[in-house]
C-alpha positions as CSV (number, residue, x, y, z in Angstrom):
1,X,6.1,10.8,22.4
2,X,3.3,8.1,22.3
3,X,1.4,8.7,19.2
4,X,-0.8,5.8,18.4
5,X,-3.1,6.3,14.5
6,X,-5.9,3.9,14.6
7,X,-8.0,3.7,11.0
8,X,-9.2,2.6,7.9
9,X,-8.9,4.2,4.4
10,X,-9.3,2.9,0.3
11,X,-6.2,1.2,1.0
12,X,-7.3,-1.0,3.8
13,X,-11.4,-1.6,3.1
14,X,-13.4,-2.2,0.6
15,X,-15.8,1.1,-0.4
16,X,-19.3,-0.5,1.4
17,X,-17.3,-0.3,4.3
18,X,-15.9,2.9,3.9
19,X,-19.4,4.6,3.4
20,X,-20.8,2.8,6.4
21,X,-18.6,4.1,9.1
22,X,-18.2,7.7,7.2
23,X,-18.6,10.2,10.4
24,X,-20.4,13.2,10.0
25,X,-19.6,16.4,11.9
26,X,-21.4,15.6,14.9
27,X,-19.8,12.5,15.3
28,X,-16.2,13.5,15.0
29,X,-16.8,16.0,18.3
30,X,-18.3,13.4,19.5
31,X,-15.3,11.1,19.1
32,X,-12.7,13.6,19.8
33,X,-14.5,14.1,23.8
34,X,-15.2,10.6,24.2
35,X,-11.2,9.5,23.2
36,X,-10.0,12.3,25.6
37,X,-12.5,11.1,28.3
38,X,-10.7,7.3,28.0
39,X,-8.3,6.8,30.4
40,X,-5.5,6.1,27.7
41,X,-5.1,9.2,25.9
42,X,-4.3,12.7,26.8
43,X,-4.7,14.5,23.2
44,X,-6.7,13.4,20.4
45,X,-7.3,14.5,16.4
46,X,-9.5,13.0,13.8
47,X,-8.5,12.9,10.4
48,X,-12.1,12.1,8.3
49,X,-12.1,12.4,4.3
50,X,-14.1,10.6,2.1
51,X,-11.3,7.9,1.7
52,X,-10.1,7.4,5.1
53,X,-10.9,7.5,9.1
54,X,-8.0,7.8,11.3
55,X,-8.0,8.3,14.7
56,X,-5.1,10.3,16.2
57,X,-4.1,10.4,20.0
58,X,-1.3,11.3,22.5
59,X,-1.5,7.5,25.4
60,X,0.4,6.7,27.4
61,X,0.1,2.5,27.1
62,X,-0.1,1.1,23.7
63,X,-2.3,-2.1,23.7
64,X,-4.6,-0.1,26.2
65,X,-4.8,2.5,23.4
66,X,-5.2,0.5,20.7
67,X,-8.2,-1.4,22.0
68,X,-10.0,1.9,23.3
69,X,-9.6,3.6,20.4
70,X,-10.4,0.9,18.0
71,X,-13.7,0.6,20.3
72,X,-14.3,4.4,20.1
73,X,-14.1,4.3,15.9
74,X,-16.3,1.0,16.0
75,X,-19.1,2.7,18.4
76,X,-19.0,6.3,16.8
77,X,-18.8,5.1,13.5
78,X,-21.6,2.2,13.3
79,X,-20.2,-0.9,12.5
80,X,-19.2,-3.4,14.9
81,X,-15.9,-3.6,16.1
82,X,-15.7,-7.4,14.8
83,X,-16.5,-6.8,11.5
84,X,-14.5,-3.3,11.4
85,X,-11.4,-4.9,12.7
86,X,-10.0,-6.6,9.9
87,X,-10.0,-3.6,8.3
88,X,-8.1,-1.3,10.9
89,X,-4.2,-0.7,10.5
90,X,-2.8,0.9,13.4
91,X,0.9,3.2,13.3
92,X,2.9,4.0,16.7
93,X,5.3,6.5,17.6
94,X,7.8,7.7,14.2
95,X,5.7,5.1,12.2
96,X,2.5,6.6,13.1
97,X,4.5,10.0,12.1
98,X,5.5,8.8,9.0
99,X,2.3,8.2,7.9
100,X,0.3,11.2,8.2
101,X,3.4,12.8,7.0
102,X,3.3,10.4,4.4
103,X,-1.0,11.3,3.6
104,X,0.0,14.9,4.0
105,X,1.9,14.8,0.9
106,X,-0.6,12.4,-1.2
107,X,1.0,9.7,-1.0
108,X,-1.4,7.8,0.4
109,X,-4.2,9.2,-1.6
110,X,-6.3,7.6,-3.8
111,X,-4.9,9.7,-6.9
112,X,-1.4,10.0,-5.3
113,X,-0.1,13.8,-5.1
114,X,-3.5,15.2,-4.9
115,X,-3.9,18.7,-2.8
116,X,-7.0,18.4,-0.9
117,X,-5.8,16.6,1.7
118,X,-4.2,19.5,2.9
119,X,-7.0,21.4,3.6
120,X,-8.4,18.5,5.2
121,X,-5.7,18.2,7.4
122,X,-5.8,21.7,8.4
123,X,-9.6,21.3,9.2
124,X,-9.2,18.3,11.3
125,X,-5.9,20.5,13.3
126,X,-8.5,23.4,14.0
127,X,-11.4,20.8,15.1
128,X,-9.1,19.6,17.5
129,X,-8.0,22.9,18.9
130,X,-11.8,24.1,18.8
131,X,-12.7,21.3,21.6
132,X,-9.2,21.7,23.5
133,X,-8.2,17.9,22.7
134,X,-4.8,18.9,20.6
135,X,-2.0,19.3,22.9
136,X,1.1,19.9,22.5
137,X,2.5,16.8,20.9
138,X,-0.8,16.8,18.2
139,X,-0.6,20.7,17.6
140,X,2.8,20.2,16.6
141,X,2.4,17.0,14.5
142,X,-0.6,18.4,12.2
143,X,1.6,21.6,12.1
144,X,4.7,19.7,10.9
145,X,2.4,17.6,8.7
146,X,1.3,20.8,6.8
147,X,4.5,22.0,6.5
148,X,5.7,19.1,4.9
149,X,2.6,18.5,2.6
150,X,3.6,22.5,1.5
151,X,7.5,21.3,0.7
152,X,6.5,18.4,-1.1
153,X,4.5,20.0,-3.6
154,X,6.9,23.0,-3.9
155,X,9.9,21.2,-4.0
156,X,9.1,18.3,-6.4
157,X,6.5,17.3,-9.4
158,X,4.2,15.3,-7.1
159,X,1.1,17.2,-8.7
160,X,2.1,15.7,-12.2
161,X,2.5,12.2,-10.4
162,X,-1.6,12.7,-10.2
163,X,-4.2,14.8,-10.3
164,X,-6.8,15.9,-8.3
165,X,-9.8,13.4,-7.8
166,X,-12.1,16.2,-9.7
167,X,-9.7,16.1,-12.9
168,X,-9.3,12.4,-12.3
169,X,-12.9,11.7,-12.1
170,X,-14.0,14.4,-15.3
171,X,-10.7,12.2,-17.4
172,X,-12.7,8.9,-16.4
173,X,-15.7,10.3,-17.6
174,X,-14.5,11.7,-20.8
175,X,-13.3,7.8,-21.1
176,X,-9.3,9.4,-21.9
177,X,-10.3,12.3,-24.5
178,X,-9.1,15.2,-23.6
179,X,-11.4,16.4,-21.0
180,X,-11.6,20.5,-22.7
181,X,-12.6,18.8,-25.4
182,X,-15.1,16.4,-23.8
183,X,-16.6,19.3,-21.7
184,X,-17.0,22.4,-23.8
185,X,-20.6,22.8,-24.5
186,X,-22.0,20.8,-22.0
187,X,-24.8,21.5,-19.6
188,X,-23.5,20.5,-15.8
189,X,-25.6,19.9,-12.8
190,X,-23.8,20.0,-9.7
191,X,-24.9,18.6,-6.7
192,X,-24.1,20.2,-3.5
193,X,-22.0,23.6,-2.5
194,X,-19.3,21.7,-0.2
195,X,-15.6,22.2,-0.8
196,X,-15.6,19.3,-2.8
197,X,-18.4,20.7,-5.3
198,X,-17.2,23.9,-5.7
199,X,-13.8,22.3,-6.9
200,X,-15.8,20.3,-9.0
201,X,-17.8,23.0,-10.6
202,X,-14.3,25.1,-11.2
203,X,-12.8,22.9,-13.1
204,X,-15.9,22.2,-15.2
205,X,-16.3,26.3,-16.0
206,X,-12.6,26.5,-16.6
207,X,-13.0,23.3,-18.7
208,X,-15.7,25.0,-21.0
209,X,-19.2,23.5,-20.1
210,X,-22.1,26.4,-21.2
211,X,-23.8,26.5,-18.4
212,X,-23.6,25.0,-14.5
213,X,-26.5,24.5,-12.7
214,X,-26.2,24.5,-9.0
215,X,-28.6,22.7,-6.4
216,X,-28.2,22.2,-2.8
217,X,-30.3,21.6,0.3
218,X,-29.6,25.1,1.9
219,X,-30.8,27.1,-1.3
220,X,-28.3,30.3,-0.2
221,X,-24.8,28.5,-0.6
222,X,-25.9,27.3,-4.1
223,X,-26.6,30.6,-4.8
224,X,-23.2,32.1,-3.6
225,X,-21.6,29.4,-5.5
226,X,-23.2,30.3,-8.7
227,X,-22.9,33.9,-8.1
228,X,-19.1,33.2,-7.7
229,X,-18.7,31.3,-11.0
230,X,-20.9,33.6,-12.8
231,X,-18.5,36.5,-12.0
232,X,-15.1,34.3,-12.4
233,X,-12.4,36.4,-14.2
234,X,-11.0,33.1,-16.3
235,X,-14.5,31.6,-17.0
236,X,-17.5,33.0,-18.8
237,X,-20.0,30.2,-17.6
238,X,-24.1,30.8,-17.0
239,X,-24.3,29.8,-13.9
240,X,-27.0,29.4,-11.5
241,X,-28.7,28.0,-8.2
242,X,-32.3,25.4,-8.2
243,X,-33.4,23.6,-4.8
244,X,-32.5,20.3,-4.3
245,X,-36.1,19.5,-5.4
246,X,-35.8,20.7,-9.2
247,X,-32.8,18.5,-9.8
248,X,-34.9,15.8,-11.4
249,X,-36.5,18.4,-14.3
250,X,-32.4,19.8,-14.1
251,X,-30.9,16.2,-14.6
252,X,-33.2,16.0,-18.2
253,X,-31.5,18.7,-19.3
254,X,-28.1,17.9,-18.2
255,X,-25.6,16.2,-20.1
256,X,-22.8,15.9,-17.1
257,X,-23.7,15.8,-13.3
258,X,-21.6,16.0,-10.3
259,X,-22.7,15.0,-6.8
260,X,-20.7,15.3,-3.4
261,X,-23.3,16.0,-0.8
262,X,-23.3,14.6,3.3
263,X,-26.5,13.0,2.9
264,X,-26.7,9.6,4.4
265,X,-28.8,8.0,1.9
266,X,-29.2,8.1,-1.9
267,X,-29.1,11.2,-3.4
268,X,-30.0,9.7,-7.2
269,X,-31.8,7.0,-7.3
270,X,-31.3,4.4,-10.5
271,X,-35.2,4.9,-10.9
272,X,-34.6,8.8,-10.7
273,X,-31.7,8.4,-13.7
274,X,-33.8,6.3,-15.6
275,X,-36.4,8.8,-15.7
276,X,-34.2,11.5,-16.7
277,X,-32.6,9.5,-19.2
278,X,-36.2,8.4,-20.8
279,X,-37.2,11.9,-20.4
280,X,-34.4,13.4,-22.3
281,X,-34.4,10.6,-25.3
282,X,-37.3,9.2,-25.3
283,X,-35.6,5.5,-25.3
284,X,-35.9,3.4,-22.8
285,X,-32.8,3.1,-20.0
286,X,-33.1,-0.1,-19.3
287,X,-30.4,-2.6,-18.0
288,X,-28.1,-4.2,-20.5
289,X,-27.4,-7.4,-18.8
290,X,-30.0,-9.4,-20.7
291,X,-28.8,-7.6,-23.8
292,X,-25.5,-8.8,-23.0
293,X,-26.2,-12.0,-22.3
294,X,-27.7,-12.7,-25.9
295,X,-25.0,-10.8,-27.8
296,X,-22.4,-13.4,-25.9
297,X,-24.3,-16.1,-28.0
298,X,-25.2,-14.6,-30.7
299,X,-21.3,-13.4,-31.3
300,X,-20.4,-17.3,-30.7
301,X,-22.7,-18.6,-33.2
302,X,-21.6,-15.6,-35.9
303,X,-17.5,-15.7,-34.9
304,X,-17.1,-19.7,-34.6
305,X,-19.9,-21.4,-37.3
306,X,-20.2,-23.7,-34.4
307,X,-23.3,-24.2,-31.8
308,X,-21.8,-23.3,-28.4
309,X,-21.5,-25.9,-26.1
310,X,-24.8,-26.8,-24.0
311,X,-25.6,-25.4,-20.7
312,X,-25.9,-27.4,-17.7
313,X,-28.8,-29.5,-17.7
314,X,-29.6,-29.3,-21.3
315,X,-30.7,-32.1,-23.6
316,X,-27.9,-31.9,-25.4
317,X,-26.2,-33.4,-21.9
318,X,-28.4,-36.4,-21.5
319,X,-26.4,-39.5,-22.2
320,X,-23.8,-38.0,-19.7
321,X,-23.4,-40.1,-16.7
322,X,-22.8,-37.1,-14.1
323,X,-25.6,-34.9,-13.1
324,X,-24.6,-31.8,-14.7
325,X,-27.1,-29.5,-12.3
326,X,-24.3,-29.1,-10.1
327,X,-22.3,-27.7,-12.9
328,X,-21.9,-23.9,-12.2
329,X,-23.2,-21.8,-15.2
330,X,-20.7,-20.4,-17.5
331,X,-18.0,-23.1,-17.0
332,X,-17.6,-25.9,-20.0
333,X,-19.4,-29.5,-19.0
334,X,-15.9,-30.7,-20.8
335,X,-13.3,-29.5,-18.6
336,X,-11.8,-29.4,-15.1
337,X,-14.8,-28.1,-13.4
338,X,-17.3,-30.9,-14.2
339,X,-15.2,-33.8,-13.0
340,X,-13.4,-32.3,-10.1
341,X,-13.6,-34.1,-6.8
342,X,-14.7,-37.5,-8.2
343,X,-13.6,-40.9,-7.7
344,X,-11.3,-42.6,-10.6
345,X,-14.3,-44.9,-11.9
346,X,-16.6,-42.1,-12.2
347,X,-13.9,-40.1,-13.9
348,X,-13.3,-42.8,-16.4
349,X,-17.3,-42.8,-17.6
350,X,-17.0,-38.9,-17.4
351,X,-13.9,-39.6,-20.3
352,X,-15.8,-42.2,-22.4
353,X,-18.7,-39.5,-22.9
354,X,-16.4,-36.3,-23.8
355,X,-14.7,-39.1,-26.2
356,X,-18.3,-39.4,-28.0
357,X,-18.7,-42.8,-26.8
358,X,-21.2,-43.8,-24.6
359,X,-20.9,-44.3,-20.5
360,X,-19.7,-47.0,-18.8
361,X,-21.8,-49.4,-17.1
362,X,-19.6,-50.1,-14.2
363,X,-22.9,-52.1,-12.4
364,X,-21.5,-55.4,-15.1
365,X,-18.5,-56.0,-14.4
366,X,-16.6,-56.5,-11.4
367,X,-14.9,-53.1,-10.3
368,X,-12.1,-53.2,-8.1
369,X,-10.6,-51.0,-6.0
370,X,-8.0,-49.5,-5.0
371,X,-4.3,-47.4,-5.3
372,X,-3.7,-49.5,-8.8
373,X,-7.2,-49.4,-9.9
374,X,-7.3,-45.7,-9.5
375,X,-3.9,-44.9,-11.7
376,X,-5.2,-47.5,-14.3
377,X,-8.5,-45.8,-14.7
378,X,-6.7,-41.7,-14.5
379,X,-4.5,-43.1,-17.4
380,X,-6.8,-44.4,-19.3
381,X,-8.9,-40.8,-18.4
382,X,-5.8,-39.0,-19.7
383,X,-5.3,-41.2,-22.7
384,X,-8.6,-40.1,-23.9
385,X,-8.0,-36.8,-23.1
386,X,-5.0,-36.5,-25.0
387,X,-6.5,-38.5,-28.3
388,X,-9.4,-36.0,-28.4
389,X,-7.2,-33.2,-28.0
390,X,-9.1,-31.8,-25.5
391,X,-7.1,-29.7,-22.5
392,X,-8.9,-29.4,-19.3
393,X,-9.7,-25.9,-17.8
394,X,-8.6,-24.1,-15.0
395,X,-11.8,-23.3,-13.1
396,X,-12.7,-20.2,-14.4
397,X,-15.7,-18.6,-16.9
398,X,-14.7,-18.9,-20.3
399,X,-14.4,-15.0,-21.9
400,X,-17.3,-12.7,-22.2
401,X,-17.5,-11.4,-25.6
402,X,-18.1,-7.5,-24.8
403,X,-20.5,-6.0,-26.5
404,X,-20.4,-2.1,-27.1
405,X,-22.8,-0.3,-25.4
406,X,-24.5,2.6,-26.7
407,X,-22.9,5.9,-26.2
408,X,-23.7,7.8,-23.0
409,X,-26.4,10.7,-23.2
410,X,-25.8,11.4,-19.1
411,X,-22.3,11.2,-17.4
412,X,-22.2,10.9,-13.6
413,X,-19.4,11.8,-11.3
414,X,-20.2,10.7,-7.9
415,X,-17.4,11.9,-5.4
416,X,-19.5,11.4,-2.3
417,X,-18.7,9.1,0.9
418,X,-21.5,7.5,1.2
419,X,-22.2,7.4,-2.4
420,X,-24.9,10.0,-3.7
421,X,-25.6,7.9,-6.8
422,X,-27.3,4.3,-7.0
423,X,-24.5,1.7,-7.6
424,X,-27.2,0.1,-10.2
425,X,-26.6,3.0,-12.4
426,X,-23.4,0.8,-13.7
427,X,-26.1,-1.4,-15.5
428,X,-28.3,1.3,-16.8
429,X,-27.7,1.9,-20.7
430,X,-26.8,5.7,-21.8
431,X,-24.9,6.9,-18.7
432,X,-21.6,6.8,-17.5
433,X,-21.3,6.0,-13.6
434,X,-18.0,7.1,-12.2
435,X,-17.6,6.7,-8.4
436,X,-15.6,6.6,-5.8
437,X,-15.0,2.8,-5.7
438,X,-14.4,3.0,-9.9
439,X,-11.8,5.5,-8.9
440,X,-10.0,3.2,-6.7
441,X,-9.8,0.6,-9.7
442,X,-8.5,2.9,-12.2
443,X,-6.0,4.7,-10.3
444,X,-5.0,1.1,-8.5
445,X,-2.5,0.7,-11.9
446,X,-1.5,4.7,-12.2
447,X,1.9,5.0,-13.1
448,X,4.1,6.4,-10.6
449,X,6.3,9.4,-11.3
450,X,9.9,10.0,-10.3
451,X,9.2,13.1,-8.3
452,X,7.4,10.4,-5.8
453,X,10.6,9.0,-4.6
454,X,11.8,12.7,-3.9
455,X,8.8,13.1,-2.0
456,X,9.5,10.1,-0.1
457,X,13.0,10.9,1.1
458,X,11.6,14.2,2.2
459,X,9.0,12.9,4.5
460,X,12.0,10.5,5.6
461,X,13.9,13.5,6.3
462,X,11.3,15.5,8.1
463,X,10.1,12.3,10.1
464,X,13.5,12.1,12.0
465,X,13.5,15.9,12.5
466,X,10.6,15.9,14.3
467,X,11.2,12.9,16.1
468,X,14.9,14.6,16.8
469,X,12.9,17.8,17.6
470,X,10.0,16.3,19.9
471,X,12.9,14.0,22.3
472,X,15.0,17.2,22.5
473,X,11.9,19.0,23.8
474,X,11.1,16.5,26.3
475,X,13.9,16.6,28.0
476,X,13.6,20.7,27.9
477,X,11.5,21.1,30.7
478,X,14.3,18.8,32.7
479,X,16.9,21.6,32.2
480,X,15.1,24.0,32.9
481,X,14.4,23.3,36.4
482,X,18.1,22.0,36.7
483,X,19.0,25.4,35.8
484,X,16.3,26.9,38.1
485,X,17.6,24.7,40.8
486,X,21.5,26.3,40.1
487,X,19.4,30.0,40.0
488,X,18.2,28.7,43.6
489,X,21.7,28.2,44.8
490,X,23.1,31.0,43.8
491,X,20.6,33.5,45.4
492,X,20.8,31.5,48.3
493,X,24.6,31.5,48.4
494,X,24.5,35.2,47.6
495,X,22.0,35.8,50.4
496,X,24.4,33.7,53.1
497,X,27.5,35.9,51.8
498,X,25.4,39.0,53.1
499,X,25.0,37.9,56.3
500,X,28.4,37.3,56.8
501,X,29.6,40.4,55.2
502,X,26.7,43.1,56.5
503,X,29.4,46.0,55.0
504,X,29.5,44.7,51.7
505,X,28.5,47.6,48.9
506,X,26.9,47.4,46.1
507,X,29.2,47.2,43.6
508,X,31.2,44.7,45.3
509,X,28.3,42.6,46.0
510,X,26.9,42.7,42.2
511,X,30.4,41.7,41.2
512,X,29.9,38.4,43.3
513,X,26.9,37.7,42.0
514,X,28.0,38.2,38.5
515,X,31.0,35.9,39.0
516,X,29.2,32.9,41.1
517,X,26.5,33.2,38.3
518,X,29.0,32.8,35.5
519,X,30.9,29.9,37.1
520,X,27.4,28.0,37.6
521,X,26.5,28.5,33.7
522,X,29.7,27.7,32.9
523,X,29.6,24.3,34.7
524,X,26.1,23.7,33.5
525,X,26.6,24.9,30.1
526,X,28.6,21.3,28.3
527,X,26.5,19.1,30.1
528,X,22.8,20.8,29.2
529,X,24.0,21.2,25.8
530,X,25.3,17.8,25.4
531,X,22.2,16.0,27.0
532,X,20.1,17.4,24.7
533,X,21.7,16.6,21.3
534,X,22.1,12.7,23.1
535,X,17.9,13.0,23.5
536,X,17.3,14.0,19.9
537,X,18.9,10.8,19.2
538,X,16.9,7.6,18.6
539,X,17.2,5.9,22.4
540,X,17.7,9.4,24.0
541,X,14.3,9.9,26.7
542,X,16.4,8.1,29.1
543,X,18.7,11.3,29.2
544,X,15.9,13.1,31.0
545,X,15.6,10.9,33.9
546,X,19.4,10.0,34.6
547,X,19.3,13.8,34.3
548,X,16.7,14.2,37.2
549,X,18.5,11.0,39.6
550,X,22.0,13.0,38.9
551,X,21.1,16.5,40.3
552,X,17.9,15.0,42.4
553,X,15.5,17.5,41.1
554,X,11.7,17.7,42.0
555,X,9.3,15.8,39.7
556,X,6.7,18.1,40.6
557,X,9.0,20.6,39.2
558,X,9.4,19.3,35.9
559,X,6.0,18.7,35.7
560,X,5.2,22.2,36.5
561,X,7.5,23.2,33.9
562,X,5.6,21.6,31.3
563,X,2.3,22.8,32.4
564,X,3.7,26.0,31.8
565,X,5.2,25.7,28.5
566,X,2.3,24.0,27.6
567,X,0.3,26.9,28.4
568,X,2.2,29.1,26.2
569,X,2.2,27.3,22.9
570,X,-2.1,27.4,23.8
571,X,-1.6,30.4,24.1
572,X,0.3,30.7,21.0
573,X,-0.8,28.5,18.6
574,X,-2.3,29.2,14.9
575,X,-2.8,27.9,11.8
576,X,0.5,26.8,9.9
């Protein structure tokens, strides 16, 4: 086995990254041919979600692999392979194992223990298969992997370590209420009739909401979807389906909105919220940065009694002897970051100022230099400093005061990858902008449950059976021609005996053949069975060719033995 993973998920780049090498449909077949095509791989898979892009592939050298496969995700996804690398992490043989097991069982998820990934999993397995690239080393792997995702969930409480990112996302919405709560009533405009949607609007009809409006680009799969929520057993929900180009009139009227489409570009604009927002209230939506900005003083002036400390460059500053235009904004002329990086005589004219005296004219009087003039004037710096009392900072802003923002008239989930939803929504007073990248942040702290660890030591387990299981098989087709070679010598043997003996009858001759048979399987039987328990063991591929030098079998013949039990499990393969 030389399984190499080349990729990039939320763990490993930052979001902007993330949505610009996202890979459509067309591009993953494209990928998949063009890896297969390289002269380094034999089998290839590619795992693409909304938070990751892995490359999977069967080479046979692993730097060669690495480099054309990091080229192949740089070229097919859009971004140049300089500024892509950083973010790449690349796995190899039982570690590259580990980890899809590993993402199989949500581990590696952005909300860890989510199910989704399954299905995504199984997708990428049957893409593979579709286009011929899965051998037999893949077919098995993405098999195994489902498996193992299946155990984990069955056997342990990794779906109460997290949730799903729908439920995750509607909780960060509802801001921690209890999202039943939070939902019933509402009016819901979902965006697109994808997997990811239709979860979306499930959970929204079982969580209550009045109605679910429906648009999507091909008009007929929003209608299905509707029609399907509409007649739900466990929900009761209005449902039903608009075109993509009603969903500004449907976003006035909506007081929660979900969007996961495959559109490349914006899907809601912030000018397109705003309008909706305006249209719905009648108050402006504007950004509350400015708003912000005034509070922050306004709250100093009210908490403190005190006039907050000029800005750089104010009048307030003008018998200071540095030029405080340099100062950054936000930072205190008085501390750390306005004398940093100057020489001891200016820092000593800095101290007489912050003391409330006046600056130094260093021009009348001789100034020396120098190791001892330089501690002389820091002490006397410091002396100052500790008379007034005053502590430096340590480069950073001083605190924002927050100021409350008006409740939200429109929440937004945005589950897409590339976003659907203007980032500058975040500013935009009355709505609630949950994305993707927000996600990331608030799960980054989620508390981890104790099932977790179970699941861990399962896909510890399962990682050395398969590697046990795929070095036993490789040394299968290796016995099998030894015992084809034994077959060989028999019927040979057999064949000499009858030309010796012409009289021989039949019953005697079958007993011969019987006998010489069962001595050969006999003498064949400890050895074949002990090589292949010594190949399943970490260190055990060599145990294929010593077995090959020993009895001086036929490469070809191995090989050909391969091809055919390759053909078979083709032949046989399925969904797990």
């Amino acid at each position: 086995m030389s399984l190499l993973v080349v990729g990039l998920s939320h763990r490993s780049a930052p979001v902007s990254v993330l949505e610009r090498a996202s890979l459509n449909a067309g591009a993953q077949l494209k990928l998949l041919q063009d890896t297969v095509a390289a002269e380094p791989a034999t089998e290839a898979a590619v795992l693409a979600t909304c938070n990751r892009i892995e490359l999977y592939a069967d080479v046979d050298k692993f730097h060669a692999g690495v480099a054309e496969l990091s080229t192949l995700l740089a070229q097919h996804s859009g971004v140049g392979l300089e500024e892509l690398t950083p973010y790449l992490y690349v796995h190899y043989e039982d570690r590259a194992v580990h980890h899809l097991f590993s993402v199989a069982c949500g581990l590696d998820s952005m909300v860890v223990g989510e199910g989704q990934i399954l299905g995504q999993i199984k997708d990428s397995l049957a893409r593979a298969q579709d286009l011929h690239t899965a051998g037999r080393l893949l077919n098995d792997l993405f098999q195994q992997a489902l498996r193992v995702g299946k155990r984990a969930h069955s056997e342990t409480g990794i779906d109460r370590a997290g949730q799903s990112l729908v439920t995750f996302g509607l909780e960060q919405l509802s801001a921690g209420a209890d999202v039943q709560q939070w939902a019933r009533g509402k009016r819901a405009l979902v965006i697109g009739a994808g997997s990811m949607s239709s979860l979306a609007a499930a959970t929204l009809a079982r969580a209550g909401v009045a109605e679910i409006v429906v648009a999507n680009r091909t008009f007929e799969r929003a209608e299905r979807l509707a029609r399907i929520l509409s007649e739900g057993d466990d929900t009761d929900v209005l449902a039903r389906a608009v075109p993509m180009d009603s969903v500004p009139g449907e976003l006035t009227r909506a007081d929660v909105a979900v969007s996961c489409t495959g559109a490349t570009g914006l899907v809601l604009t912030a000018d397109a919220v705003v309008a909706s927002v305006e249209g719905r209230t009648g108050a402006p939506a504007v950004a509350d940065t400015a708003v912000r900005e005034t509070a922050v003083r306004e709250t100093a002036v009210r908490d403190t009694g005190e006039t907050p400390l000029p800005g750089a460059g104010s009048a307030a500053d003008e018998n200071c002897p540095l030029d405080l235009s340099s100062v950054p904004s936000g930072f205190s002329v008085m501390g750390e970051a306005a004398v940093a990086g100057m020489d001891a005589a200016t820092l000593e004219q800095h101290g007489a100022w912050a003391a409330g005296g006046t600056a130094v004219d260093r021009t009348r009087e001789t100034v020396r230099s120098g190791p001892e003039a330089d501690t002389e004037l820091i002490g006397a710096l410091a002396a100052t400093a500790t008379r007034v009392g005053r502590i430096p900072e340590r480069r950073r802003p001083e605190p924002v005061v927050e100021v409350p923002r008006p409740e939200p008239v429109l929440f937004l989930l945005d589950l897409a990858m590339p976003r659907d939803v203007d980032a500058a929504v975040h500013r935009l007073a009355g709505v609630r902008l949950v994305d993707i990248e927000s996600l990331a942040d608030a799960s980054a702290d989620a508390p981890m449950a104790a099932d977790v660890d179970m699941v861990r030591r399962i896909v510890a387990d399962e990682v050395t059976a398969f590697g046990a299981a795929q070095r036993a098989a490789h040394i299968t087709p290796t016995v099998v021609a030894l015992r084809s070679m034994a077959a060989d010598v028999v019927a040979g043997e057999i064949a000499r005996l009858e030309g010796r003996l012409p009289g021989l009858d039949d019953k005697h001759r079958a007993e011969i053949t019987q006998t010489v048979k069962r001595v050969v399987d006999k003498l064949l039987h400890a050895p074949t069975v002990r090589v292949k328990q010594l190949a399943a063991e970490p260190g055990g591929a060599g145990y294929a060719d010593a077995l090959r030098t020993l009895f001086d079998l036929d490469q070809e013949t191995v090989a050909s033995v391969s091809r055919a039990e390759n053909s078979t499990t083709e032949k046989n393969r399925g969904p797990a």
